[in-house]
VOROFI-270209 format. One line per field, with one value per residue: residue in three letters; z, x, y of N, C-alpha, C, O, CB in turn. Coordinates in Angstrom, 3 decimals, padded with zeros to 6 digits, always signed. Glycine has a CB too. Layout:
<rs>
aa <- (ALA, ...)
n.w <- (Z, ...)
n.u <- (X, ...)
n.v <- (Y, ...)
ca.w <- (Z, ...)
ca.u <- (X, ...)
ca.v <- (Y, ...)
c.w <- (Z, ...)
c.u <- (X, ...)
c.v <- (Y, ...)
o.w <- (Z, ...)
o.u <- (X, ...)
o.v <- (Y, ...)
cb.w <- (Z, ...)
cb.u <- (X, ...)
cb.v <- (Y, ...)
</rs>
This chain:
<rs>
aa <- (UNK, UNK, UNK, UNK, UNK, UNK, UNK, UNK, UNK, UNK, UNK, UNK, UNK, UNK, UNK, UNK, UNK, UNK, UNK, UNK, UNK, UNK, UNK, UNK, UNK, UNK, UNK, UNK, UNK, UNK, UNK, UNK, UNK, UNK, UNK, UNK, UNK, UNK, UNK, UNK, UNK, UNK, UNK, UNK, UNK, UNK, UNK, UNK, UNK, UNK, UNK, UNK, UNK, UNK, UNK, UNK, UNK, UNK, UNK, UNK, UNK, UNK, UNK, UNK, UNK, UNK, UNK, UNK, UNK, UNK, UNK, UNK, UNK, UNK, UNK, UNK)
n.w <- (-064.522, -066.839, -069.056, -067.815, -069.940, -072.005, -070.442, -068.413, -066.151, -065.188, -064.090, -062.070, -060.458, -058.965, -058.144, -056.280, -054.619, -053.935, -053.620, -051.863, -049.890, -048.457, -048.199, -046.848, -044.514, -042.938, -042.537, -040.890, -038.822, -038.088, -037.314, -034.967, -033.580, -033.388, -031.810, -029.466, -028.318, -026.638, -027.994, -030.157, -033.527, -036.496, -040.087, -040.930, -043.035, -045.323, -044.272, -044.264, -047.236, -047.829, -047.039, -048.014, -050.510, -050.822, -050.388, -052.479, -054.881, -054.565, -055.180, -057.417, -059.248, -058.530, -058.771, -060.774, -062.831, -063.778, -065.680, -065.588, -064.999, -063.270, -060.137, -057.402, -054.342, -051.603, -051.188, -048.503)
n.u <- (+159.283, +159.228, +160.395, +162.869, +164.566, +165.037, +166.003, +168.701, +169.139, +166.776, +165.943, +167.557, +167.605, +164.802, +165.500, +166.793, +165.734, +162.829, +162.687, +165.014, +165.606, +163.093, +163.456, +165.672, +165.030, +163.245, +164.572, +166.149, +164.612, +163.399, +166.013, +166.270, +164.031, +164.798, +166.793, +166.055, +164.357, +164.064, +165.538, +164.732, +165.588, +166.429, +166.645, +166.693, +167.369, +166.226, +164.083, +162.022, +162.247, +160.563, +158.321, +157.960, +157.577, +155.426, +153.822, +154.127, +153.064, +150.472, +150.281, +151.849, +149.871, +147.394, +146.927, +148.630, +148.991, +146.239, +144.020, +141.446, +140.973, +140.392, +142.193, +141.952, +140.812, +143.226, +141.680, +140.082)
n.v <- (-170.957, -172.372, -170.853, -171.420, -172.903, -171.184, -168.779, -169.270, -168.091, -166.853, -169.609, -170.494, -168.137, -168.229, -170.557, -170.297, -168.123, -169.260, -172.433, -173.178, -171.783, -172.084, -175.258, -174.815, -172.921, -174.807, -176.581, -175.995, -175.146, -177.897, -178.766, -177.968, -178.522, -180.917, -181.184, -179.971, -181.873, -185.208, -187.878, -187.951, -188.626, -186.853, -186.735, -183.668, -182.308, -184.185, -184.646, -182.049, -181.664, -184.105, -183.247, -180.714, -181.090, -182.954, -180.723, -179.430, -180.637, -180.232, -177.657, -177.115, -179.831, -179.320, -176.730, -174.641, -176.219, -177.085, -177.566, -177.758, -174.846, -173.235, -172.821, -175.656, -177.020, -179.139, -182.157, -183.431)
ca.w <- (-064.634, -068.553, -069.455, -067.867, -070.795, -073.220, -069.572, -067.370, -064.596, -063.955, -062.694, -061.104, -059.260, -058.345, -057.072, -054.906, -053.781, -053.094, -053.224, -051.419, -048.750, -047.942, -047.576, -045.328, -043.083, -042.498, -041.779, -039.602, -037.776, -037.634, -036.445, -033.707, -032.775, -032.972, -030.393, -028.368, -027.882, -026.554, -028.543, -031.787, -034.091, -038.275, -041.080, -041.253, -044.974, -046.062, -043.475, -045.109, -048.785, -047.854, -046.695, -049.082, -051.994, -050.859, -050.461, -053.884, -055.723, -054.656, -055.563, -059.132, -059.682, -058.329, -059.109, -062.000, -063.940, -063.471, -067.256, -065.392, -065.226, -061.779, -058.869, -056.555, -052.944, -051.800, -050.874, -047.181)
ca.u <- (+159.932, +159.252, +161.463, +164.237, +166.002, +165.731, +167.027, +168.788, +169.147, +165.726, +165.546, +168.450, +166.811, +163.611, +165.818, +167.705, +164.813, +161.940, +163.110, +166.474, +165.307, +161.872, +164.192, +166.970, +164.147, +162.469, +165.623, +166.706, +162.810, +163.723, +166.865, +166.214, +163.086, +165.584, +168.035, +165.075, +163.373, +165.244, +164.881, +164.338, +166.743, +166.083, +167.533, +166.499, +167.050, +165.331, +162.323, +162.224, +162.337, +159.380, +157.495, +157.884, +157.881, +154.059, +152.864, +154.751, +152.378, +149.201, +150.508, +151.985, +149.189, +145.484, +147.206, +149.156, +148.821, +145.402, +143.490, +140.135, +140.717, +140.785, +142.920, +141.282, +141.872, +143.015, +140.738, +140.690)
ca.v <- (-172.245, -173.078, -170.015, -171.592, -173.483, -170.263, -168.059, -170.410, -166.958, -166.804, -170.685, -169.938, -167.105, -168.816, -171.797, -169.515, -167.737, -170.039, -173.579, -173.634, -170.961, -172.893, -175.911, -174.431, -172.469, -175.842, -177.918, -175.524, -175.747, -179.228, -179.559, -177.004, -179.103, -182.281, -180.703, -179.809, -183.537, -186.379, -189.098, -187.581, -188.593, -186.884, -185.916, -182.185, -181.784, -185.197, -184.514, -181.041, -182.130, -184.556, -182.174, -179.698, -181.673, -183.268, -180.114, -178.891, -181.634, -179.613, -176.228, -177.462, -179.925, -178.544, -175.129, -174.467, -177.550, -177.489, -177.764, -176.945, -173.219, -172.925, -173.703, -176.783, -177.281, -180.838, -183.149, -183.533)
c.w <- (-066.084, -069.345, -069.406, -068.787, -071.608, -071.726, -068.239, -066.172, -064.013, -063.135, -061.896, -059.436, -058.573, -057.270, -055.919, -054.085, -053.059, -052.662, -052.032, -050.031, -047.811, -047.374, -046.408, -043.969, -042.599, -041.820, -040.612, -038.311, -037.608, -036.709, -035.159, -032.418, -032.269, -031.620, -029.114, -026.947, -028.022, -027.241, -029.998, -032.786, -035.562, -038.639, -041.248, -042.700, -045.708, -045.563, -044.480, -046.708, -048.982, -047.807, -047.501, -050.408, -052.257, -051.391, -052.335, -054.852, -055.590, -055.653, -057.432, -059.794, -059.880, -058.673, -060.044, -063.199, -064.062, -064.729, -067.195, -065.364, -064.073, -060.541, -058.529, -055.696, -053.282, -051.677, -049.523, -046.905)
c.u <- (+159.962, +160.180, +162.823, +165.393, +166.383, +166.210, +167.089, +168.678, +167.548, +165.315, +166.610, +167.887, +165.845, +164.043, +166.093, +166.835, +163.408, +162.473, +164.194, +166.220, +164.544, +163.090, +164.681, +165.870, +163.516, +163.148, +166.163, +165.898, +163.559, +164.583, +167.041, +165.117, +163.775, +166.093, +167.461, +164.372, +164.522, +164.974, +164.591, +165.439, +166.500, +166.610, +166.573, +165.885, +166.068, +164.391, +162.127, +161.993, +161.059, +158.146, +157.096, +157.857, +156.109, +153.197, +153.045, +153.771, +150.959, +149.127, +150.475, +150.425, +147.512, +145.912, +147.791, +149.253, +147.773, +144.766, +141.961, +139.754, +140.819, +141.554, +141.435, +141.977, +141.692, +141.643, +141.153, +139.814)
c.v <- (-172.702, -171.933, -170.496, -172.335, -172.290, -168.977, -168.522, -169.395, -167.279, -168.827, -170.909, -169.523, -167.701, -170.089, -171.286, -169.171, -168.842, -171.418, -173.540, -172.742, -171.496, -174.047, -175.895, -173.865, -173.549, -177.027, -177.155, -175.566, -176.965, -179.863, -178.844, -178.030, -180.407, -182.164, -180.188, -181.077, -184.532, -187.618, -189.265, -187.365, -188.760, -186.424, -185.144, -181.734, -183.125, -185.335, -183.291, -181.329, -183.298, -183.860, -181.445, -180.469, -182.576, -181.596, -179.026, -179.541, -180.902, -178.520, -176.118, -178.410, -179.562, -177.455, -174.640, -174.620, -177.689, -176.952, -177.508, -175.284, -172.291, -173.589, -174.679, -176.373, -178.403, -181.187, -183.767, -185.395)
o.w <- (-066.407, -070.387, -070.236, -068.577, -071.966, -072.208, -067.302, -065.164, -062.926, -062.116, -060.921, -058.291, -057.359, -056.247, -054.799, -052.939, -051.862, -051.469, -051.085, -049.035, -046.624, -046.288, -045.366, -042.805, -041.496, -041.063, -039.557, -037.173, -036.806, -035.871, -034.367, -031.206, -031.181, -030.618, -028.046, -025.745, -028.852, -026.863, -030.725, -032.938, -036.121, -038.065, -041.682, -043.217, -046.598, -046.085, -045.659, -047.035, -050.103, -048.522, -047.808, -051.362, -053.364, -052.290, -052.969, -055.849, -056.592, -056.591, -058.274, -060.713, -060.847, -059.084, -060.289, -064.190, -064.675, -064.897, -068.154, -065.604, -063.945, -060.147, -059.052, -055.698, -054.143, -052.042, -049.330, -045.859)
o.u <- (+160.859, +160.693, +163.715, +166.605, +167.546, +166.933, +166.297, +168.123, +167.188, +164.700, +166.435, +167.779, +166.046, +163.503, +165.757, +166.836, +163.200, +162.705, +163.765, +166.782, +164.869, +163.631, +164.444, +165.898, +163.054, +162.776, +166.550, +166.258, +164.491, +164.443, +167.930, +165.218, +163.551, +165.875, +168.043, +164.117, +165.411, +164.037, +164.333, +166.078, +166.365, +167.294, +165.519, +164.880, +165.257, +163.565, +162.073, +160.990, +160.573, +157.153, +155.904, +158.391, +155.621, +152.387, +152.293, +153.628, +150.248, +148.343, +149.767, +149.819, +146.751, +144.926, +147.093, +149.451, +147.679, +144.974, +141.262, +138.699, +141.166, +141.425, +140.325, +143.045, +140.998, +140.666, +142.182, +140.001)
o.v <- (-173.480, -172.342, -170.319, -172.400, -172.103, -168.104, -168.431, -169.831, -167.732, -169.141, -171.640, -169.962, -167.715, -170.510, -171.670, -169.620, -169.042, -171.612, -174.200, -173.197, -171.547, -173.836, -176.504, -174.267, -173.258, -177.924, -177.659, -175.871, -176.888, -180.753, -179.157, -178.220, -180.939, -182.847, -180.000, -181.160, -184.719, -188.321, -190.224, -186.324, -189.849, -185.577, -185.612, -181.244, -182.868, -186.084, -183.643, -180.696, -183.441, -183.991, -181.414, -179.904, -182.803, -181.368, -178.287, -178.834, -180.993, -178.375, -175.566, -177.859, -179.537, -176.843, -173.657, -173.917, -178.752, -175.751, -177.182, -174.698, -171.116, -174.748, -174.588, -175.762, -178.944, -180.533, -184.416, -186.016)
cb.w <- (-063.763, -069.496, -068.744, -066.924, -071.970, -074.982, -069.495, -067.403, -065.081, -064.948, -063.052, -061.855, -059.807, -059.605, -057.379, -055.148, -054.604, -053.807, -054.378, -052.610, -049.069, -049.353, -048.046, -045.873, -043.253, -043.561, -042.868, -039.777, -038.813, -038.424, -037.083, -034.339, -033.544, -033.924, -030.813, -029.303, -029.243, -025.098, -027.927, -031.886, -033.508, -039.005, -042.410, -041.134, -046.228, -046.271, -041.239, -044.826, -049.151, -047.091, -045.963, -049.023, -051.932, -049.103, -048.818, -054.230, -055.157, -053.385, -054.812, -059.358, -059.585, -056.625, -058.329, -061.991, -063.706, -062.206, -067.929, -064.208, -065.743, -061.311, -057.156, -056.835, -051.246, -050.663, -052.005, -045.868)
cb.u <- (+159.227, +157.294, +161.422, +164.319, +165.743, +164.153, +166.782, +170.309, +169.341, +163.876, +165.064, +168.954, +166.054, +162.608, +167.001, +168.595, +164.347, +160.667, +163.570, +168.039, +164.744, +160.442, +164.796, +168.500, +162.958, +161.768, +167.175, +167.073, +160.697, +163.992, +168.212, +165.298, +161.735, +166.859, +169.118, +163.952, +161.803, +165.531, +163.685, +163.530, +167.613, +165.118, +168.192, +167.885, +169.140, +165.683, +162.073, +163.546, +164.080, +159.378, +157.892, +159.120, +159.704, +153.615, +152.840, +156.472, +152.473, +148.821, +152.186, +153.721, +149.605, +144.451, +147.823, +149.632, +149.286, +145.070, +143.788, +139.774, +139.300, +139.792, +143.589, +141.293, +141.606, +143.799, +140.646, +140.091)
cb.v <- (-173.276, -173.181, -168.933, -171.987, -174.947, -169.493, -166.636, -171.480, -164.690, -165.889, -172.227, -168.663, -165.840, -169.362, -172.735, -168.125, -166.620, -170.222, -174.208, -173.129, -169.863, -173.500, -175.966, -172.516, -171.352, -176.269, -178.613, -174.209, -176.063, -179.694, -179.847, -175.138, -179.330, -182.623, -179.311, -179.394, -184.156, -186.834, -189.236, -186.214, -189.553, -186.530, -186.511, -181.538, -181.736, -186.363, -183.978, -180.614, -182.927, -185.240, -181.492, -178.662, -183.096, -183.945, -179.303, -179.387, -183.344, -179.117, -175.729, -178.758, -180.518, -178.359, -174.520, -174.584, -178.896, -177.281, -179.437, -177.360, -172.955, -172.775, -172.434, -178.323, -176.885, -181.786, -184.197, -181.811)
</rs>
C-alpha cells in the first residue's frame, strides 16, 4: 500500500484482490441471508463495508501500524 503512488498497478491489484472481493463475498452473504429472513431489510454493501472496515482498524492498527514491534490482539 505505500508503494502505491510511485506504482499505482500494485494498489490497483491489491484493491482488486483483497478489498473489493472481501466486500462482494460478504454482500453477497448478506443479501442471501436478507432473502432468506422475513423481515430483514439491509443494504448488503453498506452492512459489508461496516463490517469490514471495523475489523480493517485492528489489522492496520494492532498489526501493521503497530510501533511496538509486535502485532496485539484486540482487547476483548
Amino acid at each position: 500500500m505505500a508503494e502505491t503512488p510511485r506504482f499505482p498497478q500494485v494498489g490497483a491489484l491489491f484493491r482488486s484482490t483483497i478489498p473489493e472481493q472481501s466486500l462482494a463475498s460478504l454482500a453477497a452473504l448478506l443479501k442471501q441471508m436478507r432473502d432468506q429472513e422475513e423481515g430483514v431489510d439491509i443494504d448488503g454493501e453498506a452492512a459489508a463495508r461496516m463490517l469490514l472496515g471495523s475489523l480493517l482498524t485492528y489489522a492496520l492498527l494492532d498489526g501493521l501500524l503497530n510501533t511496538d514491534g509486535s502485532p496485539s490482539l484486540p482487547e476483548s
